[in-house]
Each structure stands twice: as C-alpha cells, then as structure tokens.
C-alpha positions as a LaTeX table, in Angstrom:
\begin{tabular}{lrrr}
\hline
Residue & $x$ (\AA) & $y$ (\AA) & $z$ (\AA) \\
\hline
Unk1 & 112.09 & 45.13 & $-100.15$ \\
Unk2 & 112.72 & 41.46 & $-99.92$ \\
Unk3 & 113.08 & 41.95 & $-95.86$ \\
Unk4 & 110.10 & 43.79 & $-95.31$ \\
Unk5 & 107.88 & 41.03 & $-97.10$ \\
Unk6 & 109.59 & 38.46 & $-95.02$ \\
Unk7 & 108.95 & 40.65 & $-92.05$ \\
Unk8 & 105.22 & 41.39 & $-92.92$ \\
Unk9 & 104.64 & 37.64 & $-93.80$ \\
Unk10 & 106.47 & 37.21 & $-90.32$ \\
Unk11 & 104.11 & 39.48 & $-88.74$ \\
Unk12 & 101.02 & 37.58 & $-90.39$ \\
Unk13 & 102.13 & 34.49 & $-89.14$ \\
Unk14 & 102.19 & 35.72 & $-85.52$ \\
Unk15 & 98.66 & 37.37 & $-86.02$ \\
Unk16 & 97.09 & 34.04 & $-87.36$ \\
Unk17 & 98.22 & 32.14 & $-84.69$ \\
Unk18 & 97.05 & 34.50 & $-81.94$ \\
Unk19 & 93.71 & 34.62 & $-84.02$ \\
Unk20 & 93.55 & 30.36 & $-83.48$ \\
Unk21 & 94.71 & 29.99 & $-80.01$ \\
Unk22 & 92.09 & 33.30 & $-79.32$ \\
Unk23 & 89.44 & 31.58 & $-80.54$ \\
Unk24 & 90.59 & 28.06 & $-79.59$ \\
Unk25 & 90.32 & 29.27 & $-76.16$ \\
Unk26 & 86.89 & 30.99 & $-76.35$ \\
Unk27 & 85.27 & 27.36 & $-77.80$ \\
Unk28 & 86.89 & 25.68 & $-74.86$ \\
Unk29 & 89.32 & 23.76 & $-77.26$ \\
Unk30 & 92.98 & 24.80 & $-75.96$ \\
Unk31 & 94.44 & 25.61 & $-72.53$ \\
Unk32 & 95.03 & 29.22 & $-71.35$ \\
Unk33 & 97.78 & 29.93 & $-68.92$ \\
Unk34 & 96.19 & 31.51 & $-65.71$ \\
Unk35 & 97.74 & 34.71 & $-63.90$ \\
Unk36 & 98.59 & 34.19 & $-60.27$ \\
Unk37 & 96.16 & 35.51 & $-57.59$ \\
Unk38 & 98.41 & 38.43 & $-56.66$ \\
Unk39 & 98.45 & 39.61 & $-60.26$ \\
Unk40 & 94.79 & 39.50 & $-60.90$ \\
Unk41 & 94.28 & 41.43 & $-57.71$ \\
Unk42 & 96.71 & 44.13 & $-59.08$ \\
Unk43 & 94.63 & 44.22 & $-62.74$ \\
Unk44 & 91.24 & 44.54 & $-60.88$ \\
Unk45 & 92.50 & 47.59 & $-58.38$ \\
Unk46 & 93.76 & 49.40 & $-61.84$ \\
Unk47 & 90.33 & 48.86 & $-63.50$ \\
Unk48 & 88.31 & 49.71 & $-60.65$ \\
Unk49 & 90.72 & 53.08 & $-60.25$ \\
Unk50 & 90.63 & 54.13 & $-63.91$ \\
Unk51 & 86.81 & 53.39 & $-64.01$ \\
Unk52 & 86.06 & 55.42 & $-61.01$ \\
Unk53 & 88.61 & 58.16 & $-61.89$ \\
Unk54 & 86.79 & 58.42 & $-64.86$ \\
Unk55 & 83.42 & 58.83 & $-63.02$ \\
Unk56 & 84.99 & 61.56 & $-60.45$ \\
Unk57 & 86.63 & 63.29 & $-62.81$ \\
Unk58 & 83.21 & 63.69 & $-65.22$ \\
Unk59 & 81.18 & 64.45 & $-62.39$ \\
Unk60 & 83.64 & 67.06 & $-60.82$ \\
Unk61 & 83.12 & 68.57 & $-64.17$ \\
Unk62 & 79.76 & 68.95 & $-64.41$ \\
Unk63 & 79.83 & 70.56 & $-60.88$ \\
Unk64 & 82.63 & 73.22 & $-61.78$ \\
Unk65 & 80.76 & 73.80 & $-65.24$ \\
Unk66 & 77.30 & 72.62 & $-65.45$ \\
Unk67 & 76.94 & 73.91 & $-69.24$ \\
Unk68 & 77.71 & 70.76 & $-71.20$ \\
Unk69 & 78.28 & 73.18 & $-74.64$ \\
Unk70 & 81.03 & 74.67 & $-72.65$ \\
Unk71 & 82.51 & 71.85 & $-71.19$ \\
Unk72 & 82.77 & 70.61 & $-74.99$ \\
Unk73 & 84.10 & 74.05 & $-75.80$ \\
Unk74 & 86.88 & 73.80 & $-73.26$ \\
Unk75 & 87.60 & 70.75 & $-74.32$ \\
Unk76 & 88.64 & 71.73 & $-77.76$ \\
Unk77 & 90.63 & 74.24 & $-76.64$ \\
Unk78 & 92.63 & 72.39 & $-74.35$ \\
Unk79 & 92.99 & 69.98 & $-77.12$ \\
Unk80 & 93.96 & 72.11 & $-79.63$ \\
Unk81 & 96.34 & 74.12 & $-76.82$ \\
Unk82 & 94.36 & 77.32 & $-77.15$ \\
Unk83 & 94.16 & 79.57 & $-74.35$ \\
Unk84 & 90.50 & 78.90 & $-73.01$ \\
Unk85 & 88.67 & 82.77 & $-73.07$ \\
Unk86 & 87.28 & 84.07 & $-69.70$ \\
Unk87 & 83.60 & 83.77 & $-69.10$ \\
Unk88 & 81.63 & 85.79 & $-66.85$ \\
Unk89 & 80.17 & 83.72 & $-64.01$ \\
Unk90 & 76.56 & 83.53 & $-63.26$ \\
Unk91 & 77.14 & 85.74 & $-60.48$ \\
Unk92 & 78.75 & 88.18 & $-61.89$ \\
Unk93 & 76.18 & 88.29 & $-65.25$ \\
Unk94 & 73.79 & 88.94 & $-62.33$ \\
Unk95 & 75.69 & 91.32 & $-60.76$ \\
Unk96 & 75.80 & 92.97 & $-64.23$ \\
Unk97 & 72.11 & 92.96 & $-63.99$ \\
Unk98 & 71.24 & 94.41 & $-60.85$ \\
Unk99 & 73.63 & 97.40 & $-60.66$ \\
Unk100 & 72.02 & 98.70 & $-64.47$ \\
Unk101 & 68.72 & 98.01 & $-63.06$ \\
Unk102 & 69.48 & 100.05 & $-60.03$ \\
Unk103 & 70.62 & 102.98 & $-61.97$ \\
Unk104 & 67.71 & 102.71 & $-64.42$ \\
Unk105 & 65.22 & 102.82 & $-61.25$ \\
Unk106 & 67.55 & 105.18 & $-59.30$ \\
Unk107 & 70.43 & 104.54 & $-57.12$ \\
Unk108 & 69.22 & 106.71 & $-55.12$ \\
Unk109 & 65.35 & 104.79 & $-53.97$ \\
Unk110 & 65.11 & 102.12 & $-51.76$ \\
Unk111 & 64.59 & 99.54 & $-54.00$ \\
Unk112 & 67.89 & 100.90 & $-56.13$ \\
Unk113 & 70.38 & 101.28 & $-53.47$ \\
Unk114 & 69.11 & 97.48 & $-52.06$ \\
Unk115 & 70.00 & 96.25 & $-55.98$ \\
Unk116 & 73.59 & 98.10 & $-56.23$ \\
Unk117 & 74.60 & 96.33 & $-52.75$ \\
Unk118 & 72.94 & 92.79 & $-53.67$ \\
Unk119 & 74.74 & 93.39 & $-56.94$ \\
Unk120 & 78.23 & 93.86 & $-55.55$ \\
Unk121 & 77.60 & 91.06 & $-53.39$ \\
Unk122 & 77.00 & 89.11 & $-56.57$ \\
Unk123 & 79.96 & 89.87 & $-57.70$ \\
Unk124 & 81.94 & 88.84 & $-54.84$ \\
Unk125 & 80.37 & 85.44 & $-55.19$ \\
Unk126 & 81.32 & 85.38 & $-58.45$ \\
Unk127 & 84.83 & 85.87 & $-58.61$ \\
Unk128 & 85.13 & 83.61 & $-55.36$ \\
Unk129 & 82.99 & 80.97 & $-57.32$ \\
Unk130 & 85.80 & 81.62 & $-60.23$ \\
Unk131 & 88.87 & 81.26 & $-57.72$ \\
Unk132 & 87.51 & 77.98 & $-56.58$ \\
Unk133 & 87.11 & 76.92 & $-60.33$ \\
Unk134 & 90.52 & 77.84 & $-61.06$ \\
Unk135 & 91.83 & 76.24 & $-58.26$ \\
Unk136 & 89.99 & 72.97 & $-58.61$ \\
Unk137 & 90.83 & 72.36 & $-62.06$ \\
Unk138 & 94.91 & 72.95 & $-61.51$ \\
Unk139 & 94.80 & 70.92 & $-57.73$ \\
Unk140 & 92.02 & 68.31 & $-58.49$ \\
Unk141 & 91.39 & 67.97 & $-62.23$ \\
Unk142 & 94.47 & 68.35 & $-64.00$ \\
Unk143 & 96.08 & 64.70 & $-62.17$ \\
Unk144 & 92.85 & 63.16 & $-62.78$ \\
Unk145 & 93.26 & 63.73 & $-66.29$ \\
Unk146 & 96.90 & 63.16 & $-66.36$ \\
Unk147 & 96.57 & 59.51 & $-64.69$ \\
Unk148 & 93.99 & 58.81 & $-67.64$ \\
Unk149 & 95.87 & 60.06 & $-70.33$ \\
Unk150 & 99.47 & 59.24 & $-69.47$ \\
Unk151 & 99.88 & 56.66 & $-66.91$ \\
Unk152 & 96.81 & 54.69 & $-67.00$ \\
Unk153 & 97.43 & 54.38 & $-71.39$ \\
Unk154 & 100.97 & 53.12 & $-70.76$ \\
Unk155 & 99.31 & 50.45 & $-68.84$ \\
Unk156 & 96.80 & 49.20 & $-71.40$ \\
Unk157 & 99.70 & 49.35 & $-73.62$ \\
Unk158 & 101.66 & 47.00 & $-71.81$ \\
Unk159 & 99.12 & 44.88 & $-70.50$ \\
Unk160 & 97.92 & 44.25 & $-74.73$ \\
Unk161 & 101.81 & 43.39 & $-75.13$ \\
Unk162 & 101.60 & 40.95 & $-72.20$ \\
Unk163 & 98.28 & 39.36 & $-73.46$ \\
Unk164 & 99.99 & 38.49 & $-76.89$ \\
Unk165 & 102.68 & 37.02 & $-75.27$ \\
Unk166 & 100.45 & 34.96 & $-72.98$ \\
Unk167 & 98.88 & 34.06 & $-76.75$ \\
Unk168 & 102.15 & 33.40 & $-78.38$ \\
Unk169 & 103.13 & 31.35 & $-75.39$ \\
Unk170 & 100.23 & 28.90 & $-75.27$ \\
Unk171 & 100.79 & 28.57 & $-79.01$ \\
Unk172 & 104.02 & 27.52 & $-78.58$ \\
Unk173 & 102.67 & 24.83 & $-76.29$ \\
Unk174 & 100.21 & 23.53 & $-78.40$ \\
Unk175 & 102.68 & 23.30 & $-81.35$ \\
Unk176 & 105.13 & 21.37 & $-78.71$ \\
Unk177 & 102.16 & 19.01 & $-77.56$ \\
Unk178 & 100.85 & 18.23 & $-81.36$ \\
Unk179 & 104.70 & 17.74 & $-82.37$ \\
Unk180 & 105.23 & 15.39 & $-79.57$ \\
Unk181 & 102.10 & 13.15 & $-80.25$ \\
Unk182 & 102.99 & 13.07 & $-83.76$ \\
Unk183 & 106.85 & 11.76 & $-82.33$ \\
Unk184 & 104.81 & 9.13 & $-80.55$ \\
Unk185 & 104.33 & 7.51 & $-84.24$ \\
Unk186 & 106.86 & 8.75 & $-86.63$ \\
Unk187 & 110.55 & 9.63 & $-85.20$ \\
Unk188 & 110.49 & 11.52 & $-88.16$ \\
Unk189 & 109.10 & 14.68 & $-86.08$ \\
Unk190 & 112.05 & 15.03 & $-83.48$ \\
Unk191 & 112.90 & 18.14 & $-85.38$ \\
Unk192 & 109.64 & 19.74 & $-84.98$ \\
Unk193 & 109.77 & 19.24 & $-81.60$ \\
Unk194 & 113.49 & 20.28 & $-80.97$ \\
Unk195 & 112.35 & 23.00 & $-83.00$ \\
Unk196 & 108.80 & 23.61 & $-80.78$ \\
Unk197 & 110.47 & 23.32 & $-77.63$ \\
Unk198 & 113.39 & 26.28 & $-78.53$ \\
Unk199 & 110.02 & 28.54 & $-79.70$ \\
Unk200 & 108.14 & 27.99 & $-76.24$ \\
Unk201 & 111.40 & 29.04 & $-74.28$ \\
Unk202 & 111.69 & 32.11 & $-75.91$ \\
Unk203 & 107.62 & 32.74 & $-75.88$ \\
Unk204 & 108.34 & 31.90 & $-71.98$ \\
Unk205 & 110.94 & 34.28 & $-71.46$ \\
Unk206 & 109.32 & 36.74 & $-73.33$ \\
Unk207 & 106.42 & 36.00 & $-71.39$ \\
Unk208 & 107.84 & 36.41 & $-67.74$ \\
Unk209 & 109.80 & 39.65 & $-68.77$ \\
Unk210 & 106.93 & 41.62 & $-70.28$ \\
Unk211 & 104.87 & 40.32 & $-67.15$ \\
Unk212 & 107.46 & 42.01 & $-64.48$ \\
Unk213 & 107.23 & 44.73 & $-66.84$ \\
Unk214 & 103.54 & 44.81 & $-66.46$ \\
Unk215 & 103.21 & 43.86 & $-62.29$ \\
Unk216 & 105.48 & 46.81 & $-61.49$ \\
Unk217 & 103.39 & 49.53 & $-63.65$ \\
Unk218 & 100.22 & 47.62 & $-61.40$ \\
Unk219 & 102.32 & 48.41 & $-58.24$ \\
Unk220 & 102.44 & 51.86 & $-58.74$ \\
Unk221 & 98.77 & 52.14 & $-58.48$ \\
Unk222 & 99.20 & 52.58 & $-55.05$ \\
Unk223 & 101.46 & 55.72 & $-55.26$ \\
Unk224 & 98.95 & 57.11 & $-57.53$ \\
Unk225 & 95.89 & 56.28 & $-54.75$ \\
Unk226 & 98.00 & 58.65 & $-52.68$ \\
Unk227 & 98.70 & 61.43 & $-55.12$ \\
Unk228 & 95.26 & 61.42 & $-55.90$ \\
Unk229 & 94.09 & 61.22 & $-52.00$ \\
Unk230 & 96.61 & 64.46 & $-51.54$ \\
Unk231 & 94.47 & 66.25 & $-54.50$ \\
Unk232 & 91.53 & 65.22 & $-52.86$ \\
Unk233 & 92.52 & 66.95 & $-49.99$ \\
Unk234 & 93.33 & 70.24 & $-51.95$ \\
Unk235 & 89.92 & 70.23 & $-53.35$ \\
Unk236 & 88.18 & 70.08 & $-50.21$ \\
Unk237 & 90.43 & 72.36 & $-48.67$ \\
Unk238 & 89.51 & 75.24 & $-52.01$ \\
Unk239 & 86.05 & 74.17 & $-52.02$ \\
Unk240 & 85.74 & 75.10 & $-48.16$ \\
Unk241 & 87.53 & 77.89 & $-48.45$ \\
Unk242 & 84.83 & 79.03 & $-51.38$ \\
Unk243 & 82.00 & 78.70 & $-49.32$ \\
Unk244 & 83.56 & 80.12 & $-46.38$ \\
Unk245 & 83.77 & 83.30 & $-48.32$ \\
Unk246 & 80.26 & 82.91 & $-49.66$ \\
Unk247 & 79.76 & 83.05 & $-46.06$ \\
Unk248 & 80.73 & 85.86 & $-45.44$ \\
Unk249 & 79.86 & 87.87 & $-47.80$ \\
Unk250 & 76.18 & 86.97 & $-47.02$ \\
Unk251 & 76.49 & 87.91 & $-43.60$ \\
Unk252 & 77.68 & 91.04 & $-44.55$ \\
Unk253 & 75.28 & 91.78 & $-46.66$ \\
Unk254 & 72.24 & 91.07 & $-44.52$ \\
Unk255 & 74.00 & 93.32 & $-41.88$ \\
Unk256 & 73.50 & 96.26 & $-44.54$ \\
Unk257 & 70.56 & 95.03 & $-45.00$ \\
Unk258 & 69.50 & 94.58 & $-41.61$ \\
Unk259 & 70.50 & 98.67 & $-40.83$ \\
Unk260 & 68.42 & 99.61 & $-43.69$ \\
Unk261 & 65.41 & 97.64 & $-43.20$ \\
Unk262 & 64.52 & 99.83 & $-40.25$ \\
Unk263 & 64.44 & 102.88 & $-42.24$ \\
Unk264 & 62.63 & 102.02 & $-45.26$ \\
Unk265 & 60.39 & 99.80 & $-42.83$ \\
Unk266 & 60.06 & 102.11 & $-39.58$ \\
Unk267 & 57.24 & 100.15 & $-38.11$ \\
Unk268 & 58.88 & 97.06 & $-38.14$ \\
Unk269 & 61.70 & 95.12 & $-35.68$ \\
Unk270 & 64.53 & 94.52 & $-37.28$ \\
Unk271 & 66.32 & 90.88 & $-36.21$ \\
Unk272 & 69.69 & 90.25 & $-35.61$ \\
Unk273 & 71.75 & 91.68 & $-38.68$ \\
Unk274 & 74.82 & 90.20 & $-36.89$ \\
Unk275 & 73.77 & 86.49 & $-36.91$ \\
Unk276 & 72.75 & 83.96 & $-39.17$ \\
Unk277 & 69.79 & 84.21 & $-40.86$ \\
Unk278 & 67.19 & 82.15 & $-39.19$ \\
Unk279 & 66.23 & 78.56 & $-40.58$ \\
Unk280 & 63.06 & 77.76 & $-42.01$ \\
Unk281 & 60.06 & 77.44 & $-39.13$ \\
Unk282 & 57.45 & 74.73 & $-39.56$ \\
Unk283 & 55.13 & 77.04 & $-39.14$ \\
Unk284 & 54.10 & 79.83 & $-41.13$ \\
Unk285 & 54.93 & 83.14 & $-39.10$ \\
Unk286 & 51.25 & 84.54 & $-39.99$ \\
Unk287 & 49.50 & 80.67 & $-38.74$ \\
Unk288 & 51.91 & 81.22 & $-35.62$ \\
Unk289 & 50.77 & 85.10 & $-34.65$ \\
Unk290 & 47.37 & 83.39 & $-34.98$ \\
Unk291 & 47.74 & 80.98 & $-32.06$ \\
Unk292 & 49.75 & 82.56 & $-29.59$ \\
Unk293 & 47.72 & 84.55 & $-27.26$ \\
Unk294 & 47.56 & 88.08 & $-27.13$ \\
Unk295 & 47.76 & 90.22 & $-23.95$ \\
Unk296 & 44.41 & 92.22 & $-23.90$ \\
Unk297 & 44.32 & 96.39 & $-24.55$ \\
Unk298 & 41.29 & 98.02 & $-22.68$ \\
Unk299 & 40.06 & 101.30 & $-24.60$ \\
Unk300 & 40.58 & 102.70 & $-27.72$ \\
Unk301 & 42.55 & 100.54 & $-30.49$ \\
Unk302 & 46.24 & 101.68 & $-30.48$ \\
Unk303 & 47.98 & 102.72 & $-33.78$ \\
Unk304 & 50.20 & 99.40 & $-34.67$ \\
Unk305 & 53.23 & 101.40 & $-34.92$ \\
Unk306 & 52.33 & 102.81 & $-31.79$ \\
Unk307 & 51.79 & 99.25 & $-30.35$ \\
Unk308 & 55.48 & 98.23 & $-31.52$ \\
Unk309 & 57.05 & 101.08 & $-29.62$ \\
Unk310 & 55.42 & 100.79 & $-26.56$ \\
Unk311 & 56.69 & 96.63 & $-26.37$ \\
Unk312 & 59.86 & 97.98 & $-26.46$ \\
Unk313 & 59.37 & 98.63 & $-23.35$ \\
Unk314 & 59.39 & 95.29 & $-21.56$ \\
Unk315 & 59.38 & 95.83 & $-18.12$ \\
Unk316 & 55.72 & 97.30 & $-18.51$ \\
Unk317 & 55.10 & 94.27 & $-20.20$ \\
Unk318 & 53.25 & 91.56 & $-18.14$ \\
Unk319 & 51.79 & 88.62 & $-19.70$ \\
Unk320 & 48.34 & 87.40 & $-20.18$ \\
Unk321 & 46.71 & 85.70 & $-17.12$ \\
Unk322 & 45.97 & 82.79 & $-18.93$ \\
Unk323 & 46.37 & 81.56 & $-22.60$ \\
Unk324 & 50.00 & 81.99 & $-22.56$ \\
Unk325 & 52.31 & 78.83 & $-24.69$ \\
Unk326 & 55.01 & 76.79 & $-24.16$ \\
Unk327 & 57.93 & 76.42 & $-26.82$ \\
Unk328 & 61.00 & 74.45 & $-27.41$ \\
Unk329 & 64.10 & 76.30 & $-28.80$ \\
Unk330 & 65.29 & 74.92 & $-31.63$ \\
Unk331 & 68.83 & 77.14 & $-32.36$ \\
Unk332 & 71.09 & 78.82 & $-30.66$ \\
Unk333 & 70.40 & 82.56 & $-30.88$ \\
Unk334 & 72.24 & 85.71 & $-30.00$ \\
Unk335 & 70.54 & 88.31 & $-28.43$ \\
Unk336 & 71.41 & 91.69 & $-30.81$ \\
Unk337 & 70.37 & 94.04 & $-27.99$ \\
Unk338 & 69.22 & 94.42 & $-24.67$ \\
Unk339 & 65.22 & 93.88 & $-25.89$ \\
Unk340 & 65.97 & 90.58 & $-27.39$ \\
Unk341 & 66.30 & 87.29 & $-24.88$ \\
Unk342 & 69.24 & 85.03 & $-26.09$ \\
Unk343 & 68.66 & 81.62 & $-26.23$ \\
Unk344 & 70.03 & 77.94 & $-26.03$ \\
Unk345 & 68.96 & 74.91 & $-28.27$ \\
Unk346 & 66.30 & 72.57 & $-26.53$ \\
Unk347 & 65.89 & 74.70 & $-23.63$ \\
Unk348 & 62.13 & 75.65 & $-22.82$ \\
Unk349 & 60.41 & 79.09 & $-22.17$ \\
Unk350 & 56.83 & 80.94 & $-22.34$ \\
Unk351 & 56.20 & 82.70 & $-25.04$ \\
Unk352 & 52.90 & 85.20 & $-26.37$ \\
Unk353 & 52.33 & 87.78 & $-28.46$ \\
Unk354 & 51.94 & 91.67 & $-28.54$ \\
Unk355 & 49.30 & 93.91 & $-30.00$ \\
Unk356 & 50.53 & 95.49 & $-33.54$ \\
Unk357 & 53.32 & 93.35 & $-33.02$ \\
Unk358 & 56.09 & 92.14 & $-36.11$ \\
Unk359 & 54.72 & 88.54 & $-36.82$ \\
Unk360 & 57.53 & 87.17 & $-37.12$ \\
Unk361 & 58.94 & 87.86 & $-33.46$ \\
Unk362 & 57.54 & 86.65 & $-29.68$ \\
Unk363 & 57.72 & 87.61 & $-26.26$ \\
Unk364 & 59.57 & 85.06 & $-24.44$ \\
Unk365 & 60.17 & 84.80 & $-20.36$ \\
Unk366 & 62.50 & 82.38 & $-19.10$ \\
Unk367 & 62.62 & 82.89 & $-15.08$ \\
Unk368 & 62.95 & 86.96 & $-14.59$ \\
Unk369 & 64.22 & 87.64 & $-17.83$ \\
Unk370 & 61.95 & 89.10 & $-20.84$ \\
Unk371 & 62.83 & 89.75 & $-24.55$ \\
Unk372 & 61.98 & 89.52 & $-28.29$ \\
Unk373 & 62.58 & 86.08 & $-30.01$ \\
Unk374 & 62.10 & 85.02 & $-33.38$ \\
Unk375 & 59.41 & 82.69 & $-34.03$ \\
Unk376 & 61.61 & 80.32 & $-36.66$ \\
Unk377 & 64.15 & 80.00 & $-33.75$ \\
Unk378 & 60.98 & 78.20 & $-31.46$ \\
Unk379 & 59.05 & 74.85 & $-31.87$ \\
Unk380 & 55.48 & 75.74 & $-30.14$ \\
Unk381 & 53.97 & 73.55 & $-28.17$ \\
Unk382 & 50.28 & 72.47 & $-27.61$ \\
\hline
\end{tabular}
C-alpha cells in the first residue's frame, strides 16, 4: 500500500509538471524543443492519410448503402460481432413487385409478359448490385477500417507517449537552467543541479528512444499508401465489373423487348434491338417530324400503316425535289438490317421524312445508298 501511494504521488508529480511546462509554453514563457523537418513531414502525411481515409471510407459507405438507419444498423452488428442479416436490394424489392403485378394483370397480356421480363431483369441487377457490395466491403472497406482502427490508433498512442516525453524533457531543462542560476549565487545548489542534470539525461534518452519508436511507425505510412492503392485497384476493378453486367443485362433486355415491340405495335419500326439504346436528341422527335420535309402523295390519303410498309421499300423511294435537310451524325450506329443505313460520327448526309412514317426514324442518302436512321443519332441542320 505504502508503494502504490509513493507511485501515485510519483505519477502526480509527473502530471503537474507536464501541466506547467504545457501551459508555460502556450503563454510564451518556456522553450519547446522543435521536431526536425523530416519528422514533421512524416506527422503531416499520417494526418492528412487518416483524415482522408476517414472521408473515403464514409463516403464509399454512403455509396454501397445510402440508408443511413442501416448503415447504423450494420454498424452495431459488426460491433457487437453479429452476423449482419441479408437485405433484399432495391432491385430485387422491385423485381418482387413487377412479377406479382404481372400475374395479377396476367402473364399472359402484353403489358404482363413486358413486367415478368423487366422484373427478372431487376433481379439480375440486383444480385449483381449485391456481389459488388460484397465485394467492395471485403477488398476496399475492410483495410480502410483496419488502418483506422489498428494501425493508425497505435500511432496516436505513441505519438501522446512521445509528446510527454518532449514535456518531461523540457522540464528537465528548465529545472537544470533555474538550478544553475540559483548556483550562480549560492554554491549551496550544486546538488540540485548534479541532481537536474542526471534527470534531463534520462528525459533525453527517453526522449530519442520513444521518438525512433515513433519515426518508424510514420515510415510505414508509405507501405500502407500502397496497400491501400492495391485496394483501390480491386474496387475499381468490382465496381467495373458491376456495371459491365448491368450492361448487359440491359442490352438483353431491350433485345426482348425490341422482338416484341413489333407485335404488340405492328404499325411501328422497330430500331436496332442489338445496339445501344440511342442517346438523348436535342430535339424532340415530334418538333423534328415537323421540320423535315415530306415527299408529296398525289390522290387519295394512304392508311399510315399502309404508308410504313410501302417505305420499306426504298428503292421506290425518291426524295422530294426540293425541301430536303442536311444533318450531322452524331454516333456511331449499326445498321440492324438491310433497310437501315449505318452510320459514322460527324459524317454528313440528306435526310427527309415519309408519309405515316415512325417519328422517331428518317430517310437518309449518303451517295447511292438509302436507309432508315434514327433521328436521336442526327444533329439537323438549318
């Protein structure tokens, strides 16, 4: 019992004079030994790494799991070192949706067999949106966290230790310089400072030890840049992969799509099921129809399904004498069949429109060659 009180006044002792030299130093009344350059480099690199880790790693969160009530949920059970439950993804629930709305309206209508294969396609996404989860949070999330919470702690562990020592230390001086003034008038002090001077070599040594101790945990900052540059890597490469397969499963779906469109929409073209879809046009497909000439029908008003069929046919086709447009292509396109004209980005050709014709294709002649091409592909030109 005696021992521990010695200890804990000890311990006191050491506190109150870190407490004075602390606050000496903040009112500009004692000296503070200085780092060297190298080390204050190394001590801003690990802030600036565990504050932008930090920042990744949140934000990385929030993109996997946007739901902050669930990120909190997961969260406990991690901490707790539960087994987190599967969730349904938003795909999937919609999935869910879509196939018992389909068999409510009937799988077997139009509008019901469309919903059962959006519905699996859903659900594709889904459980590719949940592999890329999964994957993210082993590859990318779990160092994150295990920088913060294991290597970057035992740093501001050792860097506290170092700071009391750099405390203890310029105690130690100022005992040794206040001891040696007062020698300067009484020799009675020589002990003090015999007595000072052993205290600051073993603040010093304990000082230069805990601050090797401290430079090569800095050091290995580095290695952990390039463990967390290889995770980086592994994220990017899951995350591609995700939307790769979101991809294609959207392609293949507008393929199905695409064959059924004709049928439940007979008087209508159907575009290229095998390509992407087309981007957005700046212009409105119906303001478009409107401006591009038509070529003139003498007689009675043909049917507009009628119309359709008969542009199939484009080597009757010829186009108006006048009123005819230019347009710049602004995509690539693939020609799906012989009636379509394939294109190249920036190239020019003529382009008008059809009687009854789909709004949201052309006629377009480049040289001797003739064919359908959608209008969001084209940039018209006055």
């Amino acid at each position: 019992m005696d021992f521990n009180m010695k200890k804990l006044a000890s311990d006191a002792g050491v506190f109150f004079s870190r407490a004075v030299q602390f606050t000496e130093e903040k009112l500009g009344q004692a000296e503070k030994t200085e780092l060297d350059a190298h080390f204050e480099n190394l001590l801003a690199k690990a802030d600036c790494t565990k504050n932008w880790t930090e920042k990744i790693l949140h934000q990385t969160e929030v993109l996997l799991q946007p739901n902050p009530s669930v990120r909190v949920e997961e969260f406990l059970y991690e901490k707790l070192d539960r087994k987190v439950p599967s969730r349904v993804t938003n795909g999937e629930l919609l999935a869910q949706y879509m196939v018992e709305a389909a068999n409510d309206f009937g799988p077997g209508t139009p509008y019901g067999k469309t919903l059962l294969k959006v519905g699996e396609t859903q659900k594709r996404l889904g459980g590719a949106e949940r592999d890329f989860m999964h994957s993210a949070s082993i590859n990318f999330l779990n160092p994150l966290r295990s920088f913060l919470e294991g290597d970057w702690r035992t740093i501001s562990k050792e860097r506290r230790i170092l700071e009391n020592r750099r405390l203890d230390l310029d105690a130690c001086k100022a005992r040794l310089k206040k001891a040696k003034a007062a020698e300067a008038k009484a020799s009675l002090w020589s002990d003090e400072v015999e007595k000072a001077e052993h205290e600051l070599r073993v603040a010093q040594t304990d000082f230069d030890r805990q601050a090797e101790v401290t430079r090569l945990l800095l050091e290995g900052i580095s290695s952990t840049h390039v463990n967390h540059l290889r995770c980086l890597h592994e994220f990017v490469e899951s995350q591609t992969t995700y939307y790769a397969q979101g991809y294609q499963y959207m392609l293949d779906l507008q393929k199905q799509l695409g064959s059924s469109r004709g049928e439940i929409f007979p008087g209508t073209f159907v575009g290229n099921a095998g390509s992407t879809s087309p981007p957005p046009a700046t212009t409105s497909p119906t303001t478009v129809a409107a401006t591009i000439p038509v070529v003139p029908t003498v007689g009675r008003a043909p049917n507009p399904a009628t119309a359709v069929e008969g542009a199939l046919n484009l080597n009757d086709v010829k186009p108006p004498a006048s009123g005819t447009r230019k347009a710049r292509v602004l995509y690539d396109y693939e020609a799906a069949d012989s009636r379509e004209l394939a294109l190249l980005a920036d190239e020019m050709i003529t382009v008008y429109s059809l009687p009854g014709m789909d709004p949201d294709w052309l006629i377009g002649e480049r040289g001797n060659q003739k064919g359908k091409v959608p209008v969001t592909y084209l940039e018209l030109l006055s």
